[in-house]
C-alpha distance (Angstrom), angle and dihedral (degrees) to the residues before:
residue distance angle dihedral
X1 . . .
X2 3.78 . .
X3 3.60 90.3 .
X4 3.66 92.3 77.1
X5 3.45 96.1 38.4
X6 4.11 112.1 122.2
X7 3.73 112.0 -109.6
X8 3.81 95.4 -105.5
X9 3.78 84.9 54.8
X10 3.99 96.7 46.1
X11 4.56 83.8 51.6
X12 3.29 85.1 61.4
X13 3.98 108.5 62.3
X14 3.76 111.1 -177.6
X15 3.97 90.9 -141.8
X16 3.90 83.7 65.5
X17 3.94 97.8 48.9
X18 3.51 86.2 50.1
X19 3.60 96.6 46.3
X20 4.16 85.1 52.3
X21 3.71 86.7 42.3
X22 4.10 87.0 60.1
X23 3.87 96.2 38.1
X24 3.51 98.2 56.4
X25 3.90 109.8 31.6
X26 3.58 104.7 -97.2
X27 3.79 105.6 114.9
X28 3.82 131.2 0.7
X29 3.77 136.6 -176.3
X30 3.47 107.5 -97.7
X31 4.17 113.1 -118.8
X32 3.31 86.2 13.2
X33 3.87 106.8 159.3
X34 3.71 86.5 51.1
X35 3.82 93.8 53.9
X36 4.38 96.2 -85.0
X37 3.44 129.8 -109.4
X38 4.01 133.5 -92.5
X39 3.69 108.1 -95.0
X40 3.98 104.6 -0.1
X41 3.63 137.9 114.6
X42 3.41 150.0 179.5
X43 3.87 129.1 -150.3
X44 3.93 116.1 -133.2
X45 4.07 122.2 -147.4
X46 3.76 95.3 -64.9
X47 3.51 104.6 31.8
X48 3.94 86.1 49.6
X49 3.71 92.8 50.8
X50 4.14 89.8 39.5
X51 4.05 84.0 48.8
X52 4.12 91.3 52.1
X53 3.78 92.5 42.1
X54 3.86 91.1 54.8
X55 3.55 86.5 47.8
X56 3.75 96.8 48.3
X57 3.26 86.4 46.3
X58 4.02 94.5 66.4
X59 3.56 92.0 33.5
X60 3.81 85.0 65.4
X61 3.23 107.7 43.1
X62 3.69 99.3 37.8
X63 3.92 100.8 35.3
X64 3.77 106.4 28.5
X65 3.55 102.4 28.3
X66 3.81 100.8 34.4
X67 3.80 99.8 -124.4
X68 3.58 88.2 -25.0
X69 4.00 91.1 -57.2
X70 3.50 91.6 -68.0
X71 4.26 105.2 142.2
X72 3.67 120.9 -110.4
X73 3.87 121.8 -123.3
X74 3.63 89.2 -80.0
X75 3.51 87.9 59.9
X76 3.63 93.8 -120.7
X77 3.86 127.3 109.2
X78 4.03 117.1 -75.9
X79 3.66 111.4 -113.1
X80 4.23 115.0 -139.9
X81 3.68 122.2 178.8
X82 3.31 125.7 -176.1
X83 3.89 141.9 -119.4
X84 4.45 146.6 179.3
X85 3.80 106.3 -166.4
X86 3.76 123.1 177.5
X87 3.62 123.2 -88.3
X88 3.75 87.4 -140.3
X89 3.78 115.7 60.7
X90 3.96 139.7 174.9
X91 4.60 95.7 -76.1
X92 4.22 80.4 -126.0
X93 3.95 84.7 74.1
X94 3.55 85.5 63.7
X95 3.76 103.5 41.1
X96 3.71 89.0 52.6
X97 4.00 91.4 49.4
X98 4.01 85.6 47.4
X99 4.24 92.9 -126.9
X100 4.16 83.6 123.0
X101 4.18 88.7 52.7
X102 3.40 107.4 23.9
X103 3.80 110.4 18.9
X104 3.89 98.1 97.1
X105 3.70 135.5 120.7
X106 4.08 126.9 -144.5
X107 3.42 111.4 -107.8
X108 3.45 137.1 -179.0
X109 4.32 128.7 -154.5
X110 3.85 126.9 -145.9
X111 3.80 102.8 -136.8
X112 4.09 86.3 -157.3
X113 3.94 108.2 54.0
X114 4.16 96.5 18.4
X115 4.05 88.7 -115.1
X116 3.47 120.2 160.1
X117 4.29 115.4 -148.7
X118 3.95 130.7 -163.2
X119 3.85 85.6 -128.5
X120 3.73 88.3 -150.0
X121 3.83 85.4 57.6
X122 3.67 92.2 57.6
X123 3.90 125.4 91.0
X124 4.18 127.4 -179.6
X125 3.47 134.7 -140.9
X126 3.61 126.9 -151.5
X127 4.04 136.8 143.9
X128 3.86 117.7 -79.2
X129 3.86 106.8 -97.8
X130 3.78 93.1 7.8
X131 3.60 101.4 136.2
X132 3.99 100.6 165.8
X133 3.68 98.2 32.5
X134 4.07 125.0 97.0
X135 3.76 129.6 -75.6
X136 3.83 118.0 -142.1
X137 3.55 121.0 -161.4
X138 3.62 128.8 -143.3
X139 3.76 137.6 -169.8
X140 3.75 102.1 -121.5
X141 3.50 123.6 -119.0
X142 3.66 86.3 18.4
X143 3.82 106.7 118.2
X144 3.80 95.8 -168.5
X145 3.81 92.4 50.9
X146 3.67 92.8 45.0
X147 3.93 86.9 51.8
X148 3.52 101.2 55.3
X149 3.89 94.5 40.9
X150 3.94 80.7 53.8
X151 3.83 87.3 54.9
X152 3.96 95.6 42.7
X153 3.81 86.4 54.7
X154 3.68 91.1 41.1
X155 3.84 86.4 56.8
X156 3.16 102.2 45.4
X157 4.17 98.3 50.3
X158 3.99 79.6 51.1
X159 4.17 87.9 -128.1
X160 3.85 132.2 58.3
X161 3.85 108.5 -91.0
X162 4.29 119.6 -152.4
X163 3.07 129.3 -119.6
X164 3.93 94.0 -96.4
X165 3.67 88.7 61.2
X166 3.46 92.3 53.2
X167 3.61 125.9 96.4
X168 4.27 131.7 -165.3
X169 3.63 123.9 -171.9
X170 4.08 124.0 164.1
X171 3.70 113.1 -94.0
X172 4.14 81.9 -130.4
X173 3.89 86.5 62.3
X174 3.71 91.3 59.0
X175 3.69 122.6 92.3
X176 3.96 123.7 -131.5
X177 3.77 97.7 -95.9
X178 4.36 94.6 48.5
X179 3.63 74.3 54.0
X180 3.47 107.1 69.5
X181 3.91 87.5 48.8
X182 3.94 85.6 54.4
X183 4.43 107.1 99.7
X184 3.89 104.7 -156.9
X185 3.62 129.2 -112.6
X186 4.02 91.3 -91.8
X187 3.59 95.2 19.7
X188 3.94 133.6 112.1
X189 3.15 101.5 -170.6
X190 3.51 128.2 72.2
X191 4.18 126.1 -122.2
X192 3.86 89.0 27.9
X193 3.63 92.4 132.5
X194 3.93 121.6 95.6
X195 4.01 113.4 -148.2
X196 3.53 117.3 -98.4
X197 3.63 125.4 -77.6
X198 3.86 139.3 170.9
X199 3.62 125.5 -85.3
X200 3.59 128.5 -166.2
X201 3.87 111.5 -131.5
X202 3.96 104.2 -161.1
X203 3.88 118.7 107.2
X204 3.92 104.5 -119.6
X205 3.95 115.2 -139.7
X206 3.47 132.9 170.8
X207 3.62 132.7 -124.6
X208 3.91 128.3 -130.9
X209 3.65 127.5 19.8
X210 3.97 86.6 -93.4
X211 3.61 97.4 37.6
X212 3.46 124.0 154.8
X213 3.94 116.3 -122.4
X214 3.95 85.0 -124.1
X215 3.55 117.5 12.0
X216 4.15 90.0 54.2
X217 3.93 95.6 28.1
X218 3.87 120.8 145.3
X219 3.73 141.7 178.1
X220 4.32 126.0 -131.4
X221 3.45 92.8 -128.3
X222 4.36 117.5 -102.1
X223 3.77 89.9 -154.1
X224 3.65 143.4 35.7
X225 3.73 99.8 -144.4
X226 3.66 108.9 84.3
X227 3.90 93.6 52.6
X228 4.53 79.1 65.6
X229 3.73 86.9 46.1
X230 3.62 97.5 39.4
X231 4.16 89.6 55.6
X232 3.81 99.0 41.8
X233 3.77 107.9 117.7
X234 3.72 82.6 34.8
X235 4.10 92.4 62.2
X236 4.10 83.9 38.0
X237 3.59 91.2 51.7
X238 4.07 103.7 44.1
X239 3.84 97.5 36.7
X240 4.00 140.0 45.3
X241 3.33 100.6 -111.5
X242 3.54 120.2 129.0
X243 4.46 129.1 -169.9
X244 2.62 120.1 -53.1
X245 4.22 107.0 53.7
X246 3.06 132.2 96.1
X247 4.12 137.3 -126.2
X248 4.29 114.8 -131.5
X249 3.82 118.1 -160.2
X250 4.03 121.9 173.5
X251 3.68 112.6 -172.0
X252 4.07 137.2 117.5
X253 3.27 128.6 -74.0
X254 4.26 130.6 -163.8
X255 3.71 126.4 -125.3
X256 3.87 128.8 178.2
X257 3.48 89.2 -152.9
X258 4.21 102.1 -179.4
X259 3.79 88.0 -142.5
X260 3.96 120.1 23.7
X261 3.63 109.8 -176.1
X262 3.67 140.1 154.0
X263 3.37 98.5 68.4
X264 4.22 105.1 -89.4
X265 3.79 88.9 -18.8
X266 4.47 80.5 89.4
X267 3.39 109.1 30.3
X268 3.83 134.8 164.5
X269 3.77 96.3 -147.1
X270 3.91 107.7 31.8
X271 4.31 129.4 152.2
X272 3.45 122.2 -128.4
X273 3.88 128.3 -156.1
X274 4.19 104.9 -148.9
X275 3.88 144.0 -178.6
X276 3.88 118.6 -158.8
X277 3.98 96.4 -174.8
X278 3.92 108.0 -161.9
X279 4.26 106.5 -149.3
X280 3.15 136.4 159.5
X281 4.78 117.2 -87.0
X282 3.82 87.7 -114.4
X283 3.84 95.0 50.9
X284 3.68 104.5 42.6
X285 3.99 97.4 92.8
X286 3.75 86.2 57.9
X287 3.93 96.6 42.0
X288 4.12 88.4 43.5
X289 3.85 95.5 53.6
X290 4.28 85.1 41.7
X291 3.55 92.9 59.2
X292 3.87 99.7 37.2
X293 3.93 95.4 56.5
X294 4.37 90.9 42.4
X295 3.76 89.0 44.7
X296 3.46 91.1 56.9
X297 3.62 96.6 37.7
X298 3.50 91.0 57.3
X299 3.93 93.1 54.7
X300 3.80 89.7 52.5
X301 4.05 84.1 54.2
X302 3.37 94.4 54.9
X303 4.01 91.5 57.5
X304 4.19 104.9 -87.5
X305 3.76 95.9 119.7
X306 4.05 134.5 142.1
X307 3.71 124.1 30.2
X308 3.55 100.9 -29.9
X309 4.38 90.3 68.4
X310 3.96 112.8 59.1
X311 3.89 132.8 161.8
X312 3.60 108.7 -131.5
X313 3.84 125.7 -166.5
X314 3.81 119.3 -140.0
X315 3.61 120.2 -102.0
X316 4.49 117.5 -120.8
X317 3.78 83.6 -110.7
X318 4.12 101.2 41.3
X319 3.99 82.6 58.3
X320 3.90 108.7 133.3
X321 4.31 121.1 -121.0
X322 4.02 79.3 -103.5
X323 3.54 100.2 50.2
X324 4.25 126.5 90.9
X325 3.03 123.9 -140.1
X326 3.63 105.6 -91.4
X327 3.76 98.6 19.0
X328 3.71 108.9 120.9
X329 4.27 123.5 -104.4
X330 3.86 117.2 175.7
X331 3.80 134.2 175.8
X332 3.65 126.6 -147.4
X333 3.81 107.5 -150.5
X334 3.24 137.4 176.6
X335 3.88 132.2 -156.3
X336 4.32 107.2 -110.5
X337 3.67 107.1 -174.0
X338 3.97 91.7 -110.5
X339 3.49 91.2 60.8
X340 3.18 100.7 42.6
X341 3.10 139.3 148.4
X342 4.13 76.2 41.5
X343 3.52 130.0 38.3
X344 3.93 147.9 -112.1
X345 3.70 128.7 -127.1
X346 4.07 116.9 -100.8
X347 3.89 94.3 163.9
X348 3.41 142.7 14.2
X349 3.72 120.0 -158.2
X350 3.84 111.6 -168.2
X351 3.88 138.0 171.9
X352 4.24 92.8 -135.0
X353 3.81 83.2 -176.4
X354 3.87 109.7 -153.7
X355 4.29 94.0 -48.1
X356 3.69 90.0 120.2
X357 3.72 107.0 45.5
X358 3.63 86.8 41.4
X359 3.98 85.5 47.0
X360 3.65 100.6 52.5
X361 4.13 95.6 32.5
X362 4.36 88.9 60.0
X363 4.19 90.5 40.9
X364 4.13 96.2 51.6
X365 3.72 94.5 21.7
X366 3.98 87.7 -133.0
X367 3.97 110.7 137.1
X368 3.76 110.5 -106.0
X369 3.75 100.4 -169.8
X370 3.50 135.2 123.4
X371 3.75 119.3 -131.1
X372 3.96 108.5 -153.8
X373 3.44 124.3 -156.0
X374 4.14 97.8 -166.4
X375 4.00 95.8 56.9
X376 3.56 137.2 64.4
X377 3.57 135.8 67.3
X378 4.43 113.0 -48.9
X379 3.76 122.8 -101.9
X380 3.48 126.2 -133.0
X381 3.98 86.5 -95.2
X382 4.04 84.4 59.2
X383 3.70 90.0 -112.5
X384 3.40 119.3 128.0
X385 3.90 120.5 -106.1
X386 3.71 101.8 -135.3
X387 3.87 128.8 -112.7
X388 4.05 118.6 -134.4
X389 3.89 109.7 -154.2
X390 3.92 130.4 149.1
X391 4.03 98.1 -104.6
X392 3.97 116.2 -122.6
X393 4.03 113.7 -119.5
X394 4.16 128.7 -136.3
X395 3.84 108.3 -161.8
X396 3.46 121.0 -166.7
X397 3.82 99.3 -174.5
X398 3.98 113.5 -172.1
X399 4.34 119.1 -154.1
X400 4.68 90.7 -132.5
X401 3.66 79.2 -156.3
X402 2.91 107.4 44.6
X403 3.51 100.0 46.8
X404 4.12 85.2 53.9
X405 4.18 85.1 54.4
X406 3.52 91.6 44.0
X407 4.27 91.4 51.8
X408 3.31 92.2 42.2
X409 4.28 92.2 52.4
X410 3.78 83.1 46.7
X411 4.44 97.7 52.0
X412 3.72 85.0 42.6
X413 3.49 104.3 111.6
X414 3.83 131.4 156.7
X415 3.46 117.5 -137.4
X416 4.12 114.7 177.4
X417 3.77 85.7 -174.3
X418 3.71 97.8 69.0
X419 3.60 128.9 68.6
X420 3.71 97.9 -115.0
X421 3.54 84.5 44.8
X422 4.08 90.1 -141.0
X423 3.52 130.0 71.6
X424 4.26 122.0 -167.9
X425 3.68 102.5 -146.8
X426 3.96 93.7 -152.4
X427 3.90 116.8 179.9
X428 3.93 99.7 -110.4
X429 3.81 85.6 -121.5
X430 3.82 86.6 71.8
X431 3.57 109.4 20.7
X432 3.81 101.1 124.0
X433 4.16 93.3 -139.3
X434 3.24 110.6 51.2
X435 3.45 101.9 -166.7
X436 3.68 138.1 -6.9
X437 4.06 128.1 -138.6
X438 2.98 125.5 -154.3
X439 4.32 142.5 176.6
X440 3.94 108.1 -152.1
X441 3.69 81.2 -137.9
X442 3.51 143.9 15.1
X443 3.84 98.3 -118.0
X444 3.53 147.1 55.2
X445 4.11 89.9 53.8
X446 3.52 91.5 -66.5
X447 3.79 87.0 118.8
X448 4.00 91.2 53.2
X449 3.60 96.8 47.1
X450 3.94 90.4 48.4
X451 3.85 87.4 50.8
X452 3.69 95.6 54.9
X453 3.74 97.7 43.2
X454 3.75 91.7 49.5
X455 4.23 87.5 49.8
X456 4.06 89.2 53.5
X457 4.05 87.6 48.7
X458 3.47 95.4 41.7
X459 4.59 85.1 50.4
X460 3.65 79.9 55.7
X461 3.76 120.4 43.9
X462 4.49 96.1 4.0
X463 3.99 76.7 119.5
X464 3.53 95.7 68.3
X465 3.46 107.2 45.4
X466 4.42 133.1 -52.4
X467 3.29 131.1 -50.8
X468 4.05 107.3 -141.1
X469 3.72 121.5 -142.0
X470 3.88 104.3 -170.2
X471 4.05 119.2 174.0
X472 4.10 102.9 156.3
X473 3.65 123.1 96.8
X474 3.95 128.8 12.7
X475 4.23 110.0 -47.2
X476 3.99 82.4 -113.1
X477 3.75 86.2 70.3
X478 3.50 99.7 39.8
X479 4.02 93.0 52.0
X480 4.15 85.5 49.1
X481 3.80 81.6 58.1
X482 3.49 94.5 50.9
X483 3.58 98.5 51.2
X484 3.78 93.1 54.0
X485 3.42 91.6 50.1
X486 4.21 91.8 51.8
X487 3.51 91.7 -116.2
X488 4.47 105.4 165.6
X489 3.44 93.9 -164.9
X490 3.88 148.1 35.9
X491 3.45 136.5 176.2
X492 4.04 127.0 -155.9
X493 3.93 126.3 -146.3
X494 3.67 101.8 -150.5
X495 4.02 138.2 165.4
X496 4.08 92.4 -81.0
X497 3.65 90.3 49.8
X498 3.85 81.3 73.7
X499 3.67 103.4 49.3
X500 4.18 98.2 26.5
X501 3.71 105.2 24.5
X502 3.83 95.0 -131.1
X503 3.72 123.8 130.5
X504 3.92 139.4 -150.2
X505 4.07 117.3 -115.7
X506 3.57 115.9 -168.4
X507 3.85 116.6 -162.3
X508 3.56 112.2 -141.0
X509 3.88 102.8 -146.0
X510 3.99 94.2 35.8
X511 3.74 97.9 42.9
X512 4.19 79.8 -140.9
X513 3.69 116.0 148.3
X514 4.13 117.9 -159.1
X515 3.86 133.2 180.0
X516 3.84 116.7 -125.5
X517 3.46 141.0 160.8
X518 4.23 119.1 -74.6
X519 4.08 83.4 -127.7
X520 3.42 96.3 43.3
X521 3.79 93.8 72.5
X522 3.72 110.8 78.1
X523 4.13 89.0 59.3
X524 4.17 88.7 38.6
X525 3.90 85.0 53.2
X526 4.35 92.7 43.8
X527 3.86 87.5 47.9
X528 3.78 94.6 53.6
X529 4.12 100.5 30.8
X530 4.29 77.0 51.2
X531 4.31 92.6 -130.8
């Protein structure tokens, strides 16, 4: 709860990065004017611009540059090729994956109100050694919901307990008859709850305008994975890539979640940005451990650092249905403030070994191996004979959205010294306004000048994000704007401009202002944005 948040999380209150969010076009509710919708949003100017500069971002490093050039464990350069697979595939791709059987979620209902609960996001409250009292549920990491069951529990023990006498257990721990003692987080009455049972997650749709609900059902797909599996031998086959590489896909993916909260940190329709990396069984430790400690480098270079971004190896019993025992599964999480004093996934990293291939290869009876040419024992021409084996897969898989949440969280930074009295500390890389430009005032050809320097940036660097030419209100204002927005870097058009042809640059995180030459700011601009 937020009680045992640290301080630097309790600063930062999630209603007021979502209130900036709102304000200046980062993130709104989807459907709004007609009341929104449960788990969908939609990303205003900035946020769409921060949202395709994150993405960019990865695209580069991991698609064009190879992991940024860095050399594999072989020492040679890591090989990514690219894919765009539909969200809507044949329903046997998801049999064979086992999302149709086995992709469900425990869930509890609340006879009374017609709520549905993630019954692993449920807690209870109840006093210690209380054993015919009443248990209140809460949803967890819900401050409100913990409040009132505090108050329920309050009520009914006629006095206001402490925290000592307080106990929590999971609602999942409880058996079926503590549960119909259990009143539900909006509930008055008690034994509301129903016991947990499975829920499928995938969004159903049908296919063909005539479609029957059954015979021509269909799922939106709630990963991006199996559309890399699915095409394989096809990428083999059509391009010169050879094991190991790896195939990258961005793209969304759909989720009934039964309780999205968190703002976009739980979302029903969410993009991911993910790595299948096709090696060979007796290399994947080495290629698992490669891509765990870049992965996470590469968050910390995109301005996640400190405390709040750790690298967290899986648990025996967290191990996924894919998973061996002993292959390696890592989260990268980072600290948002409404899980904080813990953290929330941003990226799993996970040895899948060879379930998939194997998967898909015994559902469509199509052959899934990989015939390589380097391996197996030499001929009598000293060429090897060739080995065929079903290659093992690392997949770092990336939340888009929730790495945009958990930058955002990160920039957020309140500053009672400024006018705005925020600043969002975005990595210049991402910042969705590059630069802003500004006349001091509307006169004296100030304007004109500003307009012509901001159409030479905007030439240069337009591809990266906007260039802002702001002359209303007092140049306070319009640097209070600015720092909402993220914006590193602004540059003033002021009375010496005209007779000296030097501008002001104001530095966003320093507050420093600096002289420098009118001509000398394109190449300032490239040194800082790093192009």
């Amino acid at each position: 709860m937020a009680d045992n948040a640290t301080d630097a999380c309790d600063v930062k209150s999630m209603d007021d990065i979502m209130a900036l969010c709102k304000r200046r076009g980062f993130i709104y509710q989807a459907s709004e004017i007609y009341g929104g919708v449960n788990g969908f949003w939609d990303y205003g100017p900035l946020g769409s611009q921060l949202k395709k500069n994150l993405r960019d971002a990865w695209w580069n490093d991991v698609v064009m540059l190879g992991c940024g050039g860095k050399p594999g464990p072989d020492g040679k350069p890591v090989r990514i090729v690219p894919v765009d697979t539909c969200i809507i595939q044949n329903p046997k791709v998801w049999e064979a994956s086992g999302h149709v059987g086995g992709f469900n979620d425990p869930m509890v209902d609340c006879r009374e109100t017609k709520s549905r609960y993630r019954a692993d996001h449920l807690k209870c409250l109840g006093e210690k050694g209380d054993t015919e009292g009443q248990i209140y549920a809460y949803i967890e990491n819900d401050d409100a919901s913990y409040a009132s069951a505090r108050k329920k529990l309050d009520r009914y023990k006629k006095r206001a307990l402490s925290d000592a006498e307080i106990d929590t257990c999971a609602l999942t721990e409880l058996g079926n008859a503590e549960l119909a003692i259990t009143v539900g987080p909006d509930a008055k009455e008690v034994g509301t709850l129903t016991p947990p049972r499975a829920f499928n997650l995938m969004f159903k749709t049908v296919l063909g305008a005539t479609g029957d609900a059954e015979i021509d059902k269909a799922y939106l797909r709630p990963e991006t994975a199996q559309g890399i599996f699915i095409n394989f031998k096809n990428v083999v086959d059509t391009t010169r890539v050879g094991v190991p590489f790896g195939i990258a896909q961005t793209g969304k993916a759909f989720r009934n979640e039964v309780t999205p909260r968190n703002f976009t940190f739980r979302s029903r329709e969410f993009e991911q940005m993910e790595i299948e990396f096709f090696c060979h069984p007796d290399e994947a430790k080495a290629w698992y451990e490669f891509w765990r400690d870049w992965r996470m480098a590469w968050w910390e270079s995109m301005g996640l650092k400190g405390e709040n971004l750790i690298l967290r190896e899986h648990d025996r019993d967290e191990l996924a249905h894919y998973a061996k025992e002993g292959a390696g599964t890592s989260d990268i999480e980072y600290r948002f403030p409404f899980t904080a004093p813990g953290y929330g996934e941003l990226e799993g990293i996970a040895d899948r070994t060879n379930f998939d291939l194997k998967q898909h290869q015994e559902h469509s009876k199509k052959k899934m191996e990989y015939h390589d040419t380097t391996r197996g024992e030499l001929l009598p021409n000293g060429q090897p004979k060739g080995e065929w084996y079903l290659p093992h897969v690392i997949e770092p898989s990336a939340g888009l959205d929730r790495g945009v949440l958990a930058v955002l969280c990160e920039a957020f930074t309140p500053d009672p010294e400024r006018p705005s009295g925020v600043v969002m500390k975005l990595h210049p890389r991402l910042s969705p306004i590059k630069a802003g430009v500004f006349p001091l005032v509307k006169k004296d050809g100030m304007p004109e000048v500003a307009e012509k320097l901001r159409a030479e940036l905007h030439q240069r660097f337009g591809r990266l994000g906007a260039i802002e030419f702001d002359e209303k209100q007092s140049i306070g204002k319009r640097y209070a704007r600015m720092d909402e927005a993220g914006c590193p870097f602004c540059f003033t058009i002021d009375g010496d401009t005209m007779t000296d042809q030097t501008v002001t640059v104001r530095d966003r995180d320093t507050l420093s202002q600096e002289r420098m030459g009118l001509d000398k700011v394109g190449d300032f601009l490239a040194e800082k944005l790093g192009v």
